[in-house]
Gaussian input, Z-matrix of N, CA and C with variables (Angstrom, degrees):
# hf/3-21g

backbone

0 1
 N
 C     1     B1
 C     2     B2     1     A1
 N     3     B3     2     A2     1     D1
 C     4     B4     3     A3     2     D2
 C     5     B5     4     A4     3     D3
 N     6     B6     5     A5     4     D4
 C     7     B7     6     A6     5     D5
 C     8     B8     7     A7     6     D6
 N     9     B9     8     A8     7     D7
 C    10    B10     9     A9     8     D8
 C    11    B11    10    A10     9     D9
 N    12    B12    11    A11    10    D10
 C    13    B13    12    A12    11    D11
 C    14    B14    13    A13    12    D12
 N    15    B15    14    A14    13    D13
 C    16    B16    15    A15    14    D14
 C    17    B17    16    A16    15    D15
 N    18    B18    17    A17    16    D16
 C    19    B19    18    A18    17    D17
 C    20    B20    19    A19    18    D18
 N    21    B21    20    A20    19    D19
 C    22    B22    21    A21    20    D20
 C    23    B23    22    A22    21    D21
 N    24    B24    23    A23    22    D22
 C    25    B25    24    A24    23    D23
 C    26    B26    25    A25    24    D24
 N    27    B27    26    A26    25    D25
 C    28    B28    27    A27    26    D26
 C    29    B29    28    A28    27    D27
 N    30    B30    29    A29    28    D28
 C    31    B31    30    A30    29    D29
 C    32    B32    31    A31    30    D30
 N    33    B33    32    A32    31    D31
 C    34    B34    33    A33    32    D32
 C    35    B35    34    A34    33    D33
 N    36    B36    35    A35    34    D34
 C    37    B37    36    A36    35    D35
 C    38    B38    37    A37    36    D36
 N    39    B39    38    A38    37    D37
 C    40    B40    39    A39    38    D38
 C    41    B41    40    A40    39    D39
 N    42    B42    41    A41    40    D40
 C    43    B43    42    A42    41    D41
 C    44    B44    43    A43    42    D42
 N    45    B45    44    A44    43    D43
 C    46    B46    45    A45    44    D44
 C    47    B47    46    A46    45    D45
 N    48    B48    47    A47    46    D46
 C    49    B49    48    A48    47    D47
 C    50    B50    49    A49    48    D48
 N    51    B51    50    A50    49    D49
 C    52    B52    51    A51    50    D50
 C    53    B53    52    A52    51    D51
 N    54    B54    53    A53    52    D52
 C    55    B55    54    A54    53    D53
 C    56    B56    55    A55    54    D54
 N    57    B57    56    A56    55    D55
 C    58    B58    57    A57    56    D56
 C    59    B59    58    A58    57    D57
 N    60    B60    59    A59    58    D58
 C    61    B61    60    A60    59    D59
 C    62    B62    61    A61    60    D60
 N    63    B63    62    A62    61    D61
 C    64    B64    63    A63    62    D62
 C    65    B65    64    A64    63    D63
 N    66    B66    65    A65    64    D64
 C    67    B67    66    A66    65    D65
 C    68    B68    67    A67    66    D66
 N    69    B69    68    A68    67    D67
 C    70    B70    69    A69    68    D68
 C    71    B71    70    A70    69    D69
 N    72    B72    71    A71    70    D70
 C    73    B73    72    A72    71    D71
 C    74    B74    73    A73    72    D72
 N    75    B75    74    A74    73    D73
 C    76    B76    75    A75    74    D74
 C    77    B77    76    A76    75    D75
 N    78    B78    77    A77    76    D76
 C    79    B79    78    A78    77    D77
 C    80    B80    79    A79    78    D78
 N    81    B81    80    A80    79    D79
 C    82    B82    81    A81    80    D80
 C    83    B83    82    A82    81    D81
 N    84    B84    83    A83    82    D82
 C    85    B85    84    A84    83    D83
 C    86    B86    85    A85    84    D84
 N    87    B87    86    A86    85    D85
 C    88    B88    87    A87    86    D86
 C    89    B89    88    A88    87    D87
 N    90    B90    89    A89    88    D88
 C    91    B91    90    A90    89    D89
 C    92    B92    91    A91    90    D90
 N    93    B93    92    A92    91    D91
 C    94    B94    93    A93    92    D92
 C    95    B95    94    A94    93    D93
 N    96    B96    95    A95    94    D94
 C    97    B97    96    A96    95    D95
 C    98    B98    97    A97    96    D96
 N    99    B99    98    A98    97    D97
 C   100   B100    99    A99    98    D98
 C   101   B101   100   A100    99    D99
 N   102   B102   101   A101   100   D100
 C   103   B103   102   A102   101   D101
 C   104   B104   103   A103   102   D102
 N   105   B105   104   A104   103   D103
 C   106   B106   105   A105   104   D104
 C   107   B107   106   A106   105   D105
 N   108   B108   107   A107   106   D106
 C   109   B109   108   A108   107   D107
 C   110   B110   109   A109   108   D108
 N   111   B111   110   A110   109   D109
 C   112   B112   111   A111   110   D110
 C   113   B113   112   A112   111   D111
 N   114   B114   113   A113   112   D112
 C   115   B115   114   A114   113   D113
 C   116   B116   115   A115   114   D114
 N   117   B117   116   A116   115   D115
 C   118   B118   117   A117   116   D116
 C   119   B119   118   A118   117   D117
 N   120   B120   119   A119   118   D118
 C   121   B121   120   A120   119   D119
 C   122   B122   121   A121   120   D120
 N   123   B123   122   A122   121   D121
 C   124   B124   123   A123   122   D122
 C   125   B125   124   A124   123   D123
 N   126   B126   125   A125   124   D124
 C   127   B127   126   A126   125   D125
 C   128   B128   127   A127   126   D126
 N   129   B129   128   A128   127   D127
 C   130   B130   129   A129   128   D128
 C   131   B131   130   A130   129   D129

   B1=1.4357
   B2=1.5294
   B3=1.3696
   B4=1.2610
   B5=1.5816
   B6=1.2904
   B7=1.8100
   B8=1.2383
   B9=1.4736
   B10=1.5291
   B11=1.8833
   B12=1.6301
   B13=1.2118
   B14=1.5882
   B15=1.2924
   B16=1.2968
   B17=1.6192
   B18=1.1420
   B19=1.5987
   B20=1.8785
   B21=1.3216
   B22=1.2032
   B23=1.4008
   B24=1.7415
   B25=1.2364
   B26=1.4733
   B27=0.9350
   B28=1.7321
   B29=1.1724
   B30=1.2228
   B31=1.5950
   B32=1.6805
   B33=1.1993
   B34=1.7976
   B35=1.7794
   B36=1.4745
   B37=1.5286
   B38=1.7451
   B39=1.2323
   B40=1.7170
   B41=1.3537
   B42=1.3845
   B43=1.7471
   B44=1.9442
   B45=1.2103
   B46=1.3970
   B47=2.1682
   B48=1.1853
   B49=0.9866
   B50=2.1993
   B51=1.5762
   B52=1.5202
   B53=1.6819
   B54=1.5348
   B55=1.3403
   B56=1.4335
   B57=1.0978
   B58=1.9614
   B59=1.4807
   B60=1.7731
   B61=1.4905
   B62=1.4883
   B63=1.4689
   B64=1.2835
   B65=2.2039
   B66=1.2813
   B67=1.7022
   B68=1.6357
   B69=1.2577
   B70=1.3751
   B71=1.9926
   B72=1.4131
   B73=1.3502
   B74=1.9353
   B75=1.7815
   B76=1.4010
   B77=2.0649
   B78=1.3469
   B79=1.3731
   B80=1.3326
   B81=1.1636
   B82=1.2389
   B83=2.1983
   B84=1.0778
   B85=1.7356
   B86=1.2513
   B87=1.7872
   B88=1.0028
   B89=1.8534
   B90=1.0855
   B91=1.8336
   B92=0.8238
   B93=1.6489
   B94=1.3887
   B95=1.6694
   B96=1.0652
   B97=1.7688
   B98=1.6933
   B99=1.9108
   B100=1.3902
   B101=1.9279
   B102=0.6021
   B103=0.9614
   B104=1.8484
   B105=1.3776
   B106=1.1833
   B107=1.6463
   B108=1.4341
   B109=1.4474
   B110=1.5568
   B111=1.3435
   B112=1.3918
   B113=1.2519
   B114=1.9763
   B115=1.4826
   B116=1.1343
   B117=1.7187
   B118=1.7497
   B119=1.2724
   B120=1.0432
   B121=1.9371
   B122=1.5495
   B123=1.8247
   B124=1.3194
   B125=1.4837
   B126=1.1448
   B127=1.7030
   B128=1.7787
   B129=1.4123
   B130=2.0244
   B131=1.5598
   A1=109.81
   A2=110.30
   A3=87.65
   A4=141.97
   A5=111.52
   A6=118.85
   A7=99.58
   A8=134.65
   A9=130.86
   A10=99.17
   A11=119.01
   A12=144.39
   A13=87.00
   A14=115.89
   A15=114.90
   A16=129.10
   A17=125.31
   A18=159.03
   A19=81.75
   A20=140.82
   A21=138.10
   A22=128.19
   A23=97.82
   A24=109.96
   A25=104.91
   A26=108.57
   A27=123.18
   A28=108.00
   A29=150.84
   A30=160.66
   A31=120.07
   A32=99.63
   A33=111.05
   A34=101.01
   A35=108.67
   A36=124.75
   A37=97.62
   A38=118.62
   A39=125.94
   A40=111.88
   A41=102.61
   A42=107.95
   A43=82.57
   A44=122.53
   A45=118.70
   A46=106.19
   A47=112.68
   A48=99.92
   A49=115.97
   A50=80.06
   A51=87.26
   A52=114.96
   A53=112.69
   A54=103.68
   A55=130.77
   A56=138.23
   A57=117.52
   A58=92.88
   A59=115.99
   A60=107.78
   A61=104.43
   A62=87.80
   A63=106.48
   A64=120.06
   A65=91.90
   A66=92.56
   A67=106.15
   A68=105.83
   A69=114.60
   A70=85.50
   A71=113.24
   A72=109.68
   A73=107.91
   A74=107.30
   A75=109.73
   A76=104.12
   A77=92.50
   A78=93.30
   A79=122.14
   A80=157.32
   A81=148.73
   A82=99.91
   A83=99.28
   A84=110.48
   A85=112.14
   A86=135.07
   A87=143.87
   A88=107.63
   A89=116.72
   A90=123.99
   A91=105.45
   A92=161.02
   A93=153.04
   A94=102.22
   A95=110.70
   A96=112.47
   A97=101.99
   A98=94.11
   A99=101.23
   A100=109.55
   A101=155.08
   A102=143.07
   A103=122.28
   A104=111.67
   A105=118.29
   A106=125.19
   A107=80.86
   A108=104.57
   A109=133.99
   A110=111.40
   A111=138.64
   A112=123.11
   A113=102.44
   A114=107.71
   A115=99.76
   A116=87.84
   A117=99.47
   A118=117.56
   A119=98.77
   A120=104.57
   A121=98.52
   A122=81.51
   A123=97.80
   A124=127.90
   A125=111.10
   A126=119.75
   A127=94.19
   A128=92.56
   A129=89.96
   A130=103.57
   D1=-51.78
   D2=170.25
   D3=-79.59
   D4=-6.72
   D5=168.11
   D6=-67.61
   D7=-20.36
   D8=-166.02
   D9=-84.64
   D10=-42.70
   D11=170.45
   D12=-47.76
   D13=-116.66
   D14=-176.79
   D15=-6.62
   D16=-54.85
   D17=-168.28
   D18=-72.80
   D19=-58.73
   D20=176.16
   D21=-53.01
   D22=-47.17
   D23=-175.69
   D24=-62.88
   D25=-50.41
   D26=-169.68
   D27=-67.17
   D28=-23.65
   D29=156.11
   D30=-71.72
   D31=-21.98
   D32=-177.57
   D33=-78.78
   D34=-16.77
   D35=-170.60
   D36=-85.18
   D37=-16.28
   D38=-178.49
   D39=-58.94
   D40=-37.60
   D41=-138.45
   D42=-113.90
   D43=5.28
   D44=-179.72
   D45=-71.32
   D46=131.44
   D47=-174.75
   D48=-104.90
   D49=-15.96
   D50=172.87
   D51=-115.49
   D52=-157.52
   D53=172.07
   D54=86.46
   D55=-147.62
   D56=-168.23
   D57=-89.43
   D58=160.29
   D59=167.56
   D60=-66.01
   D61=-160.07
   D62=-171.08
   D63=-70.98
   D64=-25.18
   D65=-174.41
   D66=-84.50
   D67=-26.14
   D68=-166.81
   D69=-73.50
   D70=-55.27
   D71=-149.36
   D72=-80.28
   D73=0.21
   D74=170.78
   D75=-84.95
   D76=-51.07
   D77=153.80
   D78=-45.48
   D79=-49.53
   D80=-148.82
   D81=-97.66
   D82=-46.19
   D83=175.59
   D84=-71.63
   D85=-37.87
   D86=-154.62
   D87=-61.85
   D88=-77.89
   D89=149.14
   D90=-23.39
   D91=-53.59
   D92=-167.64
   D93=-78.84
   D94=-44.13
   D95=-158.45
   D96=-67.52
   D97=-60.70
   D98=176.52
   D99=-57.99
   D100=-34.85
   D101=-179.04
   D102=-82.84
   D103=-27.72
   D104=147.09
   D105=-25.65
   D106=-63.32
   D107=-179.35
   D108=-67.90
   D109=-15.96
   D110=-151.40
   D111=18.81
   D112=63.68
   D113=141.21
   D114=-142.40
   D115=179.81
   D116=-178.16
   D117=-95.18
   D118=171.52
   D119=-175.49
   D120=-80.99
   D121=159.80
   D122=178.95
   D123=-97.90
   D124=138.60
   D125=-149.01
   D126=-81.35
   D127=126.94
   D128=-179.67
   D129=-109.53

C-alpha cells in the first residue's frame, strides 16, 4: 500500500501543467520519494 501511495504521489506531479520545471521539481520530490520508500538514491 504504501509503494502504490508513493507511485501516486509521484505521478499526480505528470499531469501538473504549471509550477517549477521539470529538474527543479525531480529535485524537490526526489528526498521525499526515496525516503518514502526507505532507500537511498542512486549515485550517478
Amino acid at each position: 500500500m504504501l509503494v502504490h501511495a508513493c507511485i501516486g504521489a509521484i505521478r499526480s506531479t505528470l499531469f501538473l501543467r504549471t509550477g517549477p520545471d521539470q529538474h527543479r521539481l525531480v529535485g524537490l520530490l526526489g528526498g521525499p520519494a526515496h525516503g518514502l520508500l526507505g532507500v537511498d538514491p542512486v549515485r550517478r
